[in-house]
N, CA, C and O atoms as a CHARMM CRD file, in Angstrom:
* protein
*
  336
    1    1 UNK  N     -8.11000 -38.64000   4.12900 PROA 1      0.00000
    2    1 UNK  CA    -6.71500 -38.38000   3.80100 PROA 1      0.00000
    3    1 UNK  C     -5.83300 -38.96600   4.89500 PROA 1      0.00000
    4    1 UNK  O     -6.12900 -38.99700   6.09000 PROA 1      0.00000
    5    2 UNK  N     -4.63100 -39.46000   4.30300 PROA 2      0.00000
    6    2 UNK  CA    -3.94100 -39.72000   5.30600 PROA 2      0.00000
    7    2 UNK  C     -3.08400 -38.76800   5.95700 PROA 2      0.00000
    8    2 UNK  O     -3.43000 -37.59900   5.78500 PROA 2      0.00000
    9    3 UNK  N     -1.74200 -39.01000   6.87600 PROA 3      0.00000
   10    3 UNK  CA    -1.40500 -38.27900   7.35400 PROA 3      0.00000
   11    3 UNK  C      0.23700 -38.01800   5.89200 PROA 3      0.00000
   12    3 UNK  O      1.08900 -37.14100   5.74800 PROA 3      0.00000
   13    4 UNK  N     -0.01100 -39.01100   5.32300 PROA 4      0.00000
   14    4 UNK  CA     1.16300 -39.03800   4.40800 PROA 4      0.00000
   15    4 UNK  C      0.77500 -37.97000   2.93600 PROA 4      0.00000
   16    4 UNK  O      1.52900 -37.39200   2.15300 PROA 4      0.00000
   17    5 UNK  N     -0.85500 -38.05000   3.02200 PROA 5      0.00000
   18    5 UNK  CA    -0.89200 -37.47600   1.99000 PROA 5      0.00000
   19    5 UNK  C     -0.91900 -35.86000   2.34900 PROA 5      0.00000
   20    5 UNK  O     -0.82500 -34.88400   1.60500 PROA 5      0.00000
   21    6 UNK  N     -1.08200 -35.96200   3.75400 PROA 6      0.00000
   22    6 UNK  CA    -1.41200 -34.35000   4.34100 PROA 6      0.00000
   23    6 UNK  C      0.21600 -33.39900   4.20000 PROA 6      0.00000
   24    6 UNK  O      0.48900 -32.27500   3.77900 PROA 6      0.00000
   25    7 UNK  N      0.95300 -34.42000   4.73500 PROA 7      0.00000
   26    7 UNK  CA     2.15800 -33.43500   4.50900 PROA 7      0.00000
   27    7 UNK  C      3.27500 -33.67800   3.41900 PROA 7      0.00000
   28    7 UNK  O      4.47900 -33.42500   3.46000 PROA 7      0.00000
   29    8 UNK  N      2.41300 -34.31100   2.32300 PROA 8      0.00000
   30    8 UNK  CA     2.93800 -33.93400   0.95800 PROA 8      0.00000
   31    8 UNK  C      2.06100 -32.89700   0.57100 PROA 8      0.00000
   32    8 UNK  O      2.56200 -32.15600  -0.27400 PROA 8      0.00000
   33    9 UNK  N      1.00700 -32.63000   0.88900 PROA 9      0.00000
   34    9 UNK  CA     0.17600 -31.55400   0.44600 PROA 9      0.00000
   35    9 UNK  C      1.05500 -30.14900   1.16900 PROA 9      0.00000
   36    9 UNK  O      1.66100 -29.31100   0.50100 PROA 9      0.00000
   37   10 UNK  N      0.95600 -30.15500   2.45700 PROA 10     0.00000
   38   10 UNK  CA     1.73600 -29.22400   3.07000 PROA 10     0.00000
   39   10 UNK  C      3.15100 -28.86400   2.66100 PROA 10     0.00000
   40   10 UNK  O      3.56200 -27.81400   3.15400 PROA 10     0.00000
   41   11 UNK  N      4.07300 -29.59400   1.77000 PROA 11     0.00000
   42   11 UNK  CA     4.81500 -29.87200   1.45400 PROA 11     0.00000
   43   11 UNK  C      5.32100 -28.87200   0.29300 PROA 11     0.00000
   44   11 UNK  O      6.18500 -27.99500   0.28300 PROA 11     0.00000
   45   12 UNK  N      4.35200 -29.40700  -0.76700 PROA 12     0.00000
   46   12 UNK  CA     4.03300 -28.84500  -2.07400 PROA 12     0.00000
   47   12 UNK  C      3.67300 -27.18600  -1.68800 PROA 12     0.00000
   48   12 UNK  O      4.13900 -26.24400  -2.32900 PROA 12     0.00000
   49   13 UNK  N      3.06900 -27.09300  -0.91600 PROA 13     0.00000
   50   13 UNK  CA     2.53900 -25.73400  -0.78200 PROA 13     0.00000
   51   13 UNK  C      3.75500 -24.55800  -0.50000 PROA 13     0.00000
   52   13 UNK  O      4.20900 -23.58700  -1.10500 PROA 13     0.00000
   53   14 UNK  N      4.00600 -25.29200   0.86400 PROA 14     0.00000
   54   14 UNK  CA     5.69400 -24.52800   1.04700 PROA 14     0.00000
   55   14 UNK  C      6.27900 -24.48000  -0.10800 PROA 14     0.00000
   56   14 UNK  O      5.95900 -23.41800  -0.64200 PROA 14     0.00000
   57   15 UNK  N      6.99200 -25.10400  -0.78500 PROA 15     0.00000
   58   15 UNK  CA     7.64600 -25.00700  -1.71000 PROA 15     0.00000
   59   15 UNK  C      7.42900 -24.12900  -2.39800 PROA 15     0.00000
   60   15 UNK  O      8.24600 -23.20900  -2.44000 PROA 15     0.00000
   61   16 UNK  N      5.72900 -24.07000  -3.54100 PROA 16     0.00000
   62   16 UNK  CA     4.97100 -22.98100  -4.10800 PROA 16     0.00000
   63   16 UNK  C      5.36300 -21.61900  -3.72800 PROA 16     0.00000
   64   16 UNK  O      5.84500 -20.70300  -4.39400 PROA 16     0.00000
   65   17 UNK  N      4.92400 -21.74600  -2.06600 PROA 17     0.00000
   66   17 UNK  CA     5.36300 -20.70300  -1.80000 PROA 17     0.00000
   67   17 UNK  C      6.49900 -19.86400  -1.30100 PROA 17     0.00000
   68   17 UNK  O      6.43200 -18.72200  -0.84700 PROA 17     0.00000
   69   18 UNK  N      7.47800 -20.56900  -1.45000 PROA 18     0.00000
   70   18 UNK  CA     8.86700 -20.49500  -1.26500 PROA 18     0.00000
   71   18 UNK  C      9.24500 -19.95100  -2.41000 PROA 18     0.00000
   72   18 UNK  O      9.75600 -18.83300  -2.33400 PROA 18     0.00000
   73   19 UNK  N      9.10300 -20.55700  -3.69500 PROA 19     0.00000
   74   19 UNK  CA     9.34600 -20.20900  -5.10600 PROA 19     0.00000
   75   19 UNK  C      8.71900 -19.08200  -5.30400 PROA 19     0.00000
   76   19 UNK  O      9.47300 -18.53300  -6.10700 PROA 19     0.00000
   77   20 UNK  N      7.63600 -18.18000  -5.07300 PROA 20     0.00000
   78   20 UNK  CA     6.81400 -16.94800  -4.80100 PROA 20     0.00000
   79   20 UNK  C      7.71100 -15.80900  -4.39200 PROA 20     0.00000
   80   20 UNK  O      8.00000 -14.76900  -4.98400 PROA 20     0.00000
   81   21 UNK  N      8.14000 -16.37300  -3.00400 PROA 21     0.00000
   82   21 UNK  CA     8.83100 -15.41000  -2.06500 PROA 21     0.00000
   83   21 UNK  C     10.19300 -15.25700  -2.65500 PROA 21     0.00000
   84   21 UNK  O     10.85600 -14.44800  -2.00600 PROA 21     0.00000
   85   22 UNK  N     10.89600 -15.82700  -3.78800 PROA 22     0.00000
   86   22 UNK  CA    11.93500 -15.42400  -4.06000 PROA 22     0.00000
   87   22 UNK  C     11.92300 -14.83700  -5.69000 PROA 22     0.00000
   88   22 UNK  O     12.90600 -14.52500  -6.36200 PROA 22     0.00000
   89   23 UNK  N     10.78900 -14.80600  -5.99900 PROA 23     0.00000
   90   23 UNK  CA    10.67000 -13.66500  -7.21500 PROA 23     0.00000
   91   23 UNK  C     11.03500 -11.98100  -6.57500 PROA 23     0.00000
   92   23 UNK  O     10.54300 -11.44200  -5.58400 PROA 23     0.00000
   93   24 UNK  N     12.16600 -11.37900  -7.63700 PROA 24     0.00000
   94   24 UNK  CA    12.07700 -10.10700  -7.28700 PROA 24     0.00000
   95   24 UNK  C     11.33800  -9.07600  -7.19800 PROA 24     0.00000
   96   24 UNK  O     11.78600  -8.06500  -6.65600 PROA 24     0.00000
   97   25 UNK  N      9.96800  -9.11400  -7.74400 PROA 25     0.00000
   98   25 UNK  CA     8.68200  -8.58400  -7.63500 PROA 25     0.00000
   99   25 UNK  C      8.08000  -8.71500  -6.08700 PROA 25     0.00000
  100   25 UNK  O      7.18700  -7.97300  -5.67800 PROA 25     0.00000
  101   26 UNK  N      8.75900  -9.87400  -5.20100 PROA 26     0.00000
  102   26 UNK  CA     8.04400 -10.09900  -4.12300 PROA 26     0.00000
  103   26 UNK  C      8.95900  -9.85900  -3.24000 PROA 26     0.00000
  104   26 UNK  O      8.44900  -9.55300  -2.16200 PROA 26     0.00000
  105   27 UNK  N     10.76100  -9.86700  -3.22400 PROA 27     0.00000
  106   27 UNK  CA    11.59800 -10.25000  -2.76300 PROA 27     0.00000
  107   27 UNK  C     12.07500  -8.76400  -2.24100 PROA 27     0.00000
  108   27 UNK  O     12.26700  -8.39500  -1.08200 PROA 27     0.00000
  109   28 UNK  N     12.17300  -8.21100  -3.17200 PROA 28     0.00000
  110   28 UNK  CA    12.47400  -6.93000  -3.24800 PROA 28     0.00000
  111   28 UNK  C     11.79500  -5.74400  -2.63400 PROA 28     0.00000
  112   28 UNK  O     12.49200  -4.76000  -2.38600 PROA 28     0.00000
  113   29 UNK  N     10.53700  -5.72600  -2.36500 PROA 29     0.00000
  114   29 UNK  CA     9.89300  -5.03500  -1.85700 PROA 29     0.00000
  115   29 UNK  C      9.62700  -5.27000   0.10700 PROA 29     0.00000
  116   29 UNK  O      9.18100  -4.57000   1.01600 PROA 29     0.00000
  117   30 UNK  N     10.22400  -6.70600  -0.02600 PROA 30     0.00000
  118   30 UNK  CA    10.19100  -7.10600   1.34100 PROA 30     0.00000
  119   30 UNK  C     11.32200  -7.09200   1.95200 PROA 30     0.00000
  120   30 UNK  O     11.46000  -7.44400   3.12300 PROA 30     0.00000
  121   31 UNK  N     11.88800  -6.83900   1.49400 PROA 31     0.00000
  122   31 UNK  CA    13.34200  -6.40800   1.61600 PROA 31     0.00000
  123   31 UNK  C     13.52600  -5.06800   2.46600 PROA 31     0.00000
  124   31 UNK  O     13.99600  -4.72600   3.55100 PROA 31     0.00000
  125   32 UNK  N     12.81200  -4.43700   1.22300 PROA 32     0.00000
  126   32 UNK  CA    13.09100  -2.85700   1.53300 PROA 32     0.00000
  127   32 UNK  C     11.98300  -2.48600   2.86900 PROA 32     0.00000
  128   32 UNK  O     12.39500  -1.59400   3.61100 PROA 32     0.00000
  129   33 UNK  N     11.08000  -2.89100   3.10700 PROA 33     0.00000
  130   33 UNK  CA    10.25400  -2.89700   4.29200 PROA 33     0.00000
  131   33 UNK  C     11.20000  -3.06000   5.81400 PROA 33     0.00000
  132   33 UNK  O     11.43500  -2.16400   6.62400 PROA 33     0.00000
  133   34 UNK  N     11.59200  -4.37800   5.86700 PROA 34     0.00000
  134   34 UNK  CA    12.23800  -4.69600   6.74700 PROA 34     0.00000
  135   34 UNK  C     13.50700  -4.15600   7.26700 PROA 34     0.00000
  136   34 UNK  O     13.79200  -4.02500   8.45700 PROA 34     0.00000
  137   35 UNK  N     14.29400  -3.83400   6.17600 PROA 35     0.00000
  138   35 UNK  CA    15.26400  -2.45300   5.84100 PROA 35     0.00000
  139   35 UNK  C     14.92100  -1.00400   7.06500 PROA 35     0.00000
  140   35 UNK  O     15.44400  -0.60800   8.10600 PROA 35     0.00000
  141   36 UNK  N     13.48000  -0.48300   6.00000 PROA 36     0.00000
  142   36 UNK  CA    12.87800   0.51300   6.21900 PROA 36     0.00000
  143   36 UNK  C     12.25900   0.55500   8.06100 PROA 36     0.00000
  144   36 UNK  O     12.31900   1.60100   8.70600 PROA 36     0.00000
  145   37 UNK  N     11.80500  -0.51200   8.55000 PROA 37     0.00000
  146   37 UNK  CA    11.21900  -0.56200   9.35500 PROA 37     0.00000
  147   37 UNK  C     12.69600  -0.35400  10.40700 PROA 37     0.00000
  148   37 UNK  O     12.93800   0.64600  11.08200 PROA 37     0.00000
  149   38 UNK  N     13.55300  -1.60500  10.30300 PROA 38     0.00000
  150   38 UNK  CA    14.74200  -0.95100  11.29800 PROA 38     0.00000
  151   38 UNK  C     15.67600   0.02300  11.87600 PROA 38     0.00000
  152   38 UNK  O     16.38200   0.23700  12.86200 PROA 38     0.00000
  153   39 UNK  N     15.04300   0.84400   9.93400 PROA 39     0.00000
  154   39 UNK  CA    15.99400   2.38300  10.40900 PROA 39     0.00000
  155   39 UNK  C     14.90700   3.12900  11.25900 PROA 39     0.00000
  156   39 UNK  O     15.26200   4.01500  12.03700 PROA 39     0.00000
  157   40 UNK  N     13.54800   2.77400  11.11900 PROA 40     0.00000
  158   40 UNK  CA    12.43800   3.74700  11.84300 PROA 40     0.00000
  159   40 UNK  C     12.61700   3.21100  13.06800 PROA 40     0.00000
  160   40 UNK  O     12.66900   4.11400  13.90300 PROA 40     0.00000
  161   41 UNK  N     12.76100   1.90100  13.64500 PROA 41     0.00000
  162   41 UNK  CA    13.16000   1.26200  14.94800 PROA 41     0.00000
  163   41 UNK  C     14.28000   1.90600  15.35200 PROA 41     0.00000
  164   41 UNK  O     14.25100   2.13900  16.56100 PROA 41     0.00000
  165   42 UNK  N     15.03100   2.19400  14.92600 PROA 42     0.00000
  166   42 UNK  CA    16.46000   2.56700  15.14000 PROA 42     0.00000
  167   42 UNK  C     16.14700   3.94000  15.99200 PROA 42     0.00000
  168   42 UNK  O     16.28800   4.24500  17.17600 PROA 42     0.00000
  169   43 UNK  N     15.51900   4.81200  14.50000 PROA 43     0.00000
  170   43 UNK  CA    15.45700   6.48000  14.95300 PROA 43     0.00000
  171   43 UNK  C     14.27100   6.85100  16.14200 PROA 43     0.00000
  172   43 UNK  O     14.08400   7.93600  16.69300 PROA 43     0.00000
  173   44 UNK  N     13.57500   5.62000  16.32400 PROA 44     0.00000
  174   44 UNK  CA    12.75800   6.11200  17.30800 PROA 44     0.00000
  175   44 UNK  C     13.37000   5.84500  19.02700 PROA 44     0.00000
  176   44 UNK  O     13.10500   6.47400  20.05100 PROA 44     0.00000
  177   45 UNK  N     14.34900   4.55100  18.78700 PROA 45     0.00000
  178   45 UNK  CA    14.57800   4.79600  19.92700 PROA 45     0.00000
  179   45 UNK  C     15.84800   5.58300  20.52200 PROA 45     0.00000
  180   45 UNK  O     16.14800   5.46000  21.70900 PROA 45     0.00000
  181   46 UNK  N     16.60600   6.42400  19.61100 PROA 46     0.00000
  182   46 UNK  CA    17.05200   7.00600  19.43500 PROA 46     0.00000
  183   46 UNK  C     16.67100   8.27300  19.99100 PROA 46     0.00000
  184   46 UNK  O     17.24100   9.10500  20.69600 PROA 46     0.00000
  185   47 UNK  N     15.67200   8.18300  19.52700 PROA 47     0.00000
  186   47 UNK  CA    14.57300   9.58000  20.28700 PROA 47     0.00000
  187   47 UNK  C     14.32200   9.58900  21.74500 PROA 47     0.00000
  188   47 UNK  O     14.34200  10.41400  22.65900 PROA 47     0.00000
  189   48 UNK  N     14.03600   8.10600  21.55400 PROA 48     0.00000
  190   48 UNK  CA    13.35800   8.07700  23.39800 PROA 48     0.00000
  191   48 UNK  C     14.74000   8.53400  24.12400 PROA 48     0.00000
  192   48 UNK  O     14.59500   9.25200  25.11300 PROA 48     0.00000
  193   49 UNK  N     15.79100   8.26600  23.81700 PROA 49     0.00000
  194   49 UNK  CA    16.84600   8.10200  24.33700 PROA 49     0.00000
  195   49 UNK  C     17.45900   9.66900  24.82100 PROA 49     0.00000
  196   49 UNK  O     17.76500  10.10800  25.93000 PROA 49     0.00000
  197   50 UNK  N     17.47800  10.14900  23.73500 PROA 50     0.00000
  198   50 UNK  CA    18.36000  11.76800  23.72800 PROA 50     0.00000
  199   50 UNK  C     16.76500  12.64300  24.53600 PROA 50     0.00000
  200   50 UNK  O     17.15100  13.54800  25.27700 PROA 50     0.00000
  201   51 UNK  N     15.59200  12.55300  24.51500 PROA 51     0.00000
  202   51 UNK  CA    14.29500  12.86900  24.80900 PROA 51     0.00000
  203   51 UNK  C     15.25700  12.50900  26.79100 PROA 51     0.00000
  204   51 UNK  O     15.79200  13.35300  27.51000 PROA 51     0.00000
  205   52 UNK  N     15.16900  11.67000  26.93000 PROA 52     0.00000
  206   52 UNK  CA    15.39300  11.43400  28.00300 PROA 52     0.00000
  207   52 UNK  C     16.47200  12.03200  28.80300 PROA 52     0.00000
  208   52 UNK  O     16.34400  12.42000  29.96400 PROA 52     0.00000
  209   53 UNK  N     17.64100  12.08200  28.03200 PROA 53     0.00000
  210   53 UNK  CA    18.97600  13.03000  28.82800 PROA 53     0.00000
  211   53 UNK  C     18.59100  14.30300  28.47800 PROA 53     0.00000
  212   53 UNK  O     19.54200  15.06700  28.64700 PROA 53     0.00000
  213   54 UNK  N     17.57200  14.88900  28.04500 PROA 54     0.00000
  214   54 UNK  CA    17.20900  16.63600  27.67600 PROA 54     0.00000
  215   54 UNK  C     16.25900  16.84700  28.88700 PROA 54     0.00000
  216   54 UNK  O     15.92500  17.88700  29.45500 PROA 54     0.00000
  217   55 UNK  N     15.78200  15.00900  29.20900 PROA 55     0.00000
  218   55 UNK  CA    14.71200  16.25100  30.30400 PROA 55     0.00000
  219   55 UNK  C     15.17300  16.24600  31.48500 PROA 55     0.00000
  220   55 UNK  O     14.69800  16.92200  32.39800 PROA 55     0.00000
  221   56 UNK  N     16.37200  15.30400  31.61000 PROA 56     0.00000
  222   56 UNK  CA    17.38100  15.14100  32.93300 PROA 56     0.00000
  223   56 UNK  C     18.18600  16.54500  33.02700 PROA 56     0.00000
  224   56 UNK  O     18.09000  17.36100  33.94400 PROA 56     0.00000
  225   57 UNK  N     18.78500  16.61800  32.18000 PROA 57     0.00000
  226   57 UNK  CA    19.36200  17.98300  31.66900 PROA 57     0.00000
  227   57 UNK  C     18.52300  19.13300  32.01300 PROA 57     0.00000
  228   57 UNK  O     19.31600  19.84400  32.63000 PROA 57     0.00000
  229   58 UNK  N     17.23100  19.84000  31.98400 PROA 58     0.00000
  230   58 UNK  CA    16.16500  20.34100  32.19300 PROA 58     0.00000
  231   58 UNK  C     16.50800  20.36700  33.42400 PROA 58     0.00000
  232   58 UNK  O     17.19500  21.28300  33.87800 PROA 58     0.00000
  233   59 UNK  N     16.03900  19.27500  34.20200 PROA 59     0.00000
  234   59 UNK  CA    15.90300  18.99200  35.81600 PROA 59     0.00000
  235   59 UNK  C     16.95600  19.19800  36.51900 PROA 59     0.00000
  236   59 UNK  O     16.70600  19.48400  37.69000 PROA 59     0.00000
  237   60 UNK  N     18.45700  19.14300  36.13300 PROA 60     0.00000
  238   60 UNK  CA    19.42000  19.62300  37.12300 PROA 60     0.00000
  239   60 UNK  C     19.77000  21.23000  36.89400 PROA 60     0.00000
  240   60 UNK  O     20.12300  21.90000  37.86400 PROA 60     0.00000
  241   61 UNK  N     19.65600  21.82900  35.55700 PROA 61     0.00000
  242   61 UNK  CA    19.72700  23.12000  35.39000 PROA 61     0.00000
  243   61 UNK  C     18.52100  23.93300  36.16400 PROA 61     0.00000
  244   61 UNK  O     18.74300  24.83600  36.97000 PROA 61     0.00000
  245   62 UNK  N     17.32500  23.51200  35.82600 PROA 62     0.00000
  246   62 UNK  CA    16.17100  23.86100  36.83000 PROA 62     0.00000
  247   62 UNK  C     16.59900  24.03800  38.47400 PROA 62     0.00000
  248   62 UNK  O     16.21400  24.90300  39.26100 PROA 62     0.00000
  249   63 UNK  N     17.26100  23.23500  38.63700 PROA 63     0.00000
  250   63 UNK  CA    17.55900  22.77300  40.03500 PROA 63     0.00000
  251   63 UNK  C     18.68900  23.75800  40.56200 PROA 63     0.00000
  252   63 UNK  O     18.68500  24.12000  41.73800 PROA 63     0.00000
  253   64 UNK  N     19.89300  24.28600  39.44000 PROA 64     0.00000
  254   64 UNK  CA    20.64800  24.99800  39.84700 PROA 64     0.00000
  255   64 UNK  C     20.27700  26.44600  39.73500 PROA 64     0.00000
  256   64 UNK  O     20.86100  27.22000  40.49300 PROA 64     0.00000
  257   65 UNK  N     19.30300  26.97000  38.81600 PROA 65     0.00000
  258   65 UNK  CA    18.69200  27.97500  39.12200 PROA 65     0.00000
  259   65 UNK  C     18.47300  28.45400  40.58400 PROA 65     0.00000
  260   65 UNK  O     18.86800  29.37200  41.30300 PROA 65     0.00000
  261   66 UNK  N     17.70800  27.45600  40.66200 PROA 66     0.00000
  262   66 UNK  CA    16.87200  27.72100  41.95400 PROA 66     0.00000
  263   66 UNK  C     17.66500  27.64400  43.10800 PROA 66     0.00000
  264   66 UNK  O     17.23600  28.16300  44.13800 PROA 66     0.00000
  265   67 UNK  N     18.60900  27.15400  43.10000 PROA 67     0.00000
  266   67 UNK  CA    19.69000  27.70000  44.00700 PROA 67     0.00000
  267   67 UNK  C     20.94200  28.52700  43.90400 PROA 67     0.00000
  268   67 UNK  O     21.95600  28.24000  44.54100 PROA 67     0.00000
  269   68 UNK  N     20.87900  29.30000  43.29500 PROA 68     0.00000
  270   68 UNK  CA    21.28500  30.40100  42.75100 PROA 68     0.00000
  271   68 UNK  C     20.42700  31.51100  42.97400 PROA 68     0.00000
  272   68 UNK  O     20.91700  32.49400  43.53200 PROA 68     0.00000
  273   69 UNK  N     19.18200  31.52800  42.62100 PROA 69     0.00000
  274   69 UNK  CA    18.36000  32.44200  43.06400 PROA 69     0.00000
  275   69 UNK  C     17.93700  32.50000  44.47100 PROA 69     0.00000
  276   69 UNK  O     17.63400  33.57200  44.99300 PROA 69     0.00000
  277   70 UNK  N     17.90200  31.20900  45.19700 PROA 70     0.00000
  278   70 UNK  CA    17.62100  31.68300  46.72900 PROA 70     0.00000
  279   70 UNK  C     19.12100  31.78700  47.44400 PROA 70     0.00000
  280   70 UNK  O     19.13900  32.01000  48.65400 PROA 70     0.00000
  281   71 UNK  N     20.47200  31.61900  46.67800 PROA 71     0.00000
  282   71 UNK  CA    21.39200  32.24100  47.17100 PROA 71     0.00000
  283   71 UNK  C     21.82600  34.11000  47.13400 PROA 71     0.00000
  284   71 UNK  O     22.43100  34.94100  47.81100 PROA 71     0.00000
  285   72 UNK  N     21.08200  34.00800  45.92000 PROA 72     0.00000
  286   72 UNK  CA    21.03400  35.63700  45.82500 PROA 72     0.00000
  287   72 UNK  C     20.25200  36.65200  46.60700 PROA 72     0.00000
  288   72 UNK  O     20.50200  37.81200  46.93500 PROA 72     0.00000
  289   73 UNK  N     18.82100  35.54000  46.88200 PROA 73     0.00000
  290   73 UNK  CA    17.61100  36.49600  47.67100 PROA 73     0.00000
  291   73 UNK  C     18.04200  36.21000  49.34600 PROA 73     0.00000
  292   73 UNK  O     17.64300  37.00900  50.19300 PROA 73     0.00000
  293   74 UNK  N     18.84600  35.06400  49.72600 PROA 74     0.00000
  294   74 UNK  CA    19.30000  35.21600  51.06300 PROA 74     0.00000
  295   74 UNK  C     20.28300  36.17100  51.21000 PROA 74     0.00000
  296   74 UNK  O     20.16200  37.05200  52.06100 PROA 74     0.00000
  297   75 UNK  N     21.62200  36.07700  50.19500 PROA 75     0.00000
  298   75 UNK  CA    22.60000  37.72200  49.90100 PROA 75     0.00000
  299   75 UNK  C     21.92000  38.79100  50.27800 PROA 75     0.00000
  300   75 UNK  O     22.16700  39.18400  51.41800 PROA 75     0.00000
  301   76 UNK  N     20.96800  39.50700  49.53100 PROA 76     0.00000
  302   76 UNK  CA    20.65500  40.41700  49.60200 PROA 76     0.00000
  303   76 UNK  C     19.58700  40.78800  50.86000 PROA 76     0.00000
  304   76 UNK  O     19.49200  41.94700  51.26400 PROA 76     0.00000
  305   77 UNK  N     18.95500  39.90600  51.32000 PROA 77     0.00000
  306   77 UNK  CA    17.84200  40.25500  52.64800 PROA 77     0.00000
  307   77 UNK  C     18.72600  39.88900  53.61100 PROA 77     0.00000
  308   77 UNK  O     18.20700  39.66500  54.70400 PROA 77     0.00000
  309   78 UNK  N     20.28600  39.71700  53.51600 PROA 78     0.00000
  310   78 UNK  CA    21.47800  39.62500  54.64500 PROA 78     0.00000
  311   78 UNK  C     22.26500  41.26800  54.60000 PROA 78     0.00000
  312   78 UNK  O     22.55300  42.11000  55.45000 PROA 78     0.00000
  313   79 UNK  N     22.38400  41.16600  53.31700 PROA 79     0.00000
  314   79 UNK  CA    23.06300  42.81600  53.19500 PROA 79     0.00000
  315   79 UNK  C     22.11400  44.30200  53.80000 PROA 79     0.00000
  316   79 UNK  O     22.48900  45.35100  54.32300 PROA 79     0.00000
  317   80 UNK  N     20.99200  43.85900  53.49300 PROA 80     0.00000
  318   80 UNK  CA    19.64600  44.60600  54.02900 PROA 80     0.00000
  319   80 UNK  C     19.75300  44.70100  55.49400 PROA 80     0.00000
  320   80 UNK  O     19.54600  45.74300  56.11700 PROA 80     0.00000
  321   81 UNK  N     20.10200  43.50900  56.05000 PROA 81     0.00000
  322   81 UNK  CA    19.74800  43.98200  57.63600 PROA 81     0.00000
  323   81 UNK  C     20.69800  44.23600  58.27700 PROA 81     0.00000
  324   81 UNK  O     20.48900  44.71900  59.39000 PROA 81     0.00000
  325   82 UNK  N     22.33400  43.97900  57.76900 PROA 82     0.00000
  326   82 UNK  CA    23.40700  44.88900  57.92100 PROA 82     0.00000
  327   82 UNK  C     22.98100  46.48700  57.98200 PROA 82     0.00000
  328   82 UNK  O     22.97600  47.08300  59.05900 PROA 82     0.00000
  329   83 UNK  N     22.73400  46.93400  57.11700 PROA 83     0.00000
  330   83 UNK  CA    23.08500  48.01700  57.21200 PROA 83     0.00000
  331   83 UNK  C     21.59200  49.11800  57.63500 PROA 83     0.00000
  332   83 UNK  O     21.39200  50.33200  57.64300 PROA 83     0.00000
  333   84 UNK  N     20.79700  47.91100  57.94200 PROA 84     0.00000
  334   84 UNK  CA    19.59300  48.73800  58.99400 PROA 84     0.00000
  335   84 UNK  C     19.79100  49.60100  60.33100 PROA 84     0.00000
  336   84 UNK  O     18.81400  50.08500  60.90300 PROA 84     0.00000
């Protein structure tokens, strides 16, 4: 084969299958995939996202606890030795 006959062969094929890919039996369903797949792309990183300021959120409330509570337990083991 030559190289002329190779990419009329290659040629023909694309086409075939070009004409394939735009039947609505084929068109339509690939459609809705690609559709489908971006809203799941979408909502997942969406997730990672708000996932991420909840556990930041977590970590500074955690954080103010805990100083709150050793402001209270120094308060009180101060008021204690006052009045010893």
């Amino acid at each position: 084969m030559r190289l002329k006959d190779i990419l009329a062969l290659a040629s023909s094929n694309i086409k075939r299958w070009l004409s394939r890919a735009t039947e609505p039996y084929f068109l339509f369903p690939a459609i809705a995939i690609v559709v489908l797949t971006v809203i799941w792309g979408t909502t997942l990183n969406l997730i990672r996202i708000e996932r991420a300021a909840a556990e930041n959120a977590v970590a500074l409330s955690t954080q103010e606890l805990a100083e709150t509570y050793e402001a209270q337990v120094f308060q009180v083991f101060y008021i204690s030795l006052l009045f010893r």
